[in-house]
C-alpha positions as CSV (number, residue, x, y, z in Angstrom):
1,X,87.5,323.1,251.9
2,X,87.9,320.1,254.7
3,X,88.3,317.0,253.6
4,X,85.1,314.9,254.3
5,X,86.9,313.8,257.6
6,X,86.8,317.4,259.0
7,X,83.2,317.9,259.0
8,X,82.6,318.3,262.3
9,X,85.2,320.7,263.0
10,X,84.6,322.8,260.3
11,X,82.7,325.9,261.7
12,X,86.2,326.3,263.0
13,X,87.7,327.1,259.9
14,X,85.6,330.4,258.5
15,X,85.9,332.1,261.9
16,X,88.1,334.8,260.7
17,X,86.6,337.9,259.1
18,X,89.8,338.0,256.3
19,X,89.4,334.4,255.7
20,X,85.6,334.3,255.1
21,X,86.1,337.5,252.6
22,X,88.6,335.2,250.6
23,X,86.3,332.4,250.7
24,X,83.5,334.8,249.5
25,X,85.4,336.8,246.9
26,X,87.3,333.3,245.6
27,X,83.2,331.5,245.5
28,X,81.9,334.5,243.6
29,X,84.8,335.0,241.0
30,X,83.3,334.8,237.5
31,X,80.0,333.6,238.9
32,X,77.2,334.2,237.5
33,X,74.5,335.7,239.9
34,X,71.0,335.0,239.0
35,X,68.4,337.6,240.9
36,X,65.3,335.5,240.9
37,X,63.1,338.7,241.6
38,X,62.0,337.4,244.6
39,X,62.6,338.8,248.3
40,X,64.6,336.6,250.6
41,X,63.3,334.5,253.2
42,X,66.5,334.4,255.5
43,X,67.0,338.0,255.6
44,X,63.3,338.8,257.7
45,X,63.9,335.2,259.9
46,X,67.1,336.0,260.9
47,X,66.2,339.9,261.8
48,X,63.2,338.6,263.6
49,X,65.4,336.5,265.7
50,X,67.7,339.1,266.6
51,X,64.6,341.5,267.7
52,X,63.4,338.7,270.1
53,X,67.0,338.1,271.7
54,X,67.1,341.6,272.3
């Protein structure tokens, strides 16, 4: 991750598909995912947006 210094320039580091797959898979590693059972809110906002910009 950036150092706290970075912040504002850090949407530049996970622009690469590889490197956001690493980040993901390294994040995830021995995790434990809890399903709450519950759907997602961000899923449904973020398709409506794409309909309306469309």
């Amino acid at each position: 991750m950036p150092h706290d210094s970075q912040l504002g320039r850090r949407p530049l580091a996970f622009t690469g598909l590889r490197l956001c797959t690493a980040i993901v898979d390294r994040v995830t590693f021995n995790a434990h995912i809890v399903e709450t059972g519950t759907d997602s809110f961000r899923l449904p906002q973020t398709q409506k947006k794409r309909r309306r910009k469309a």
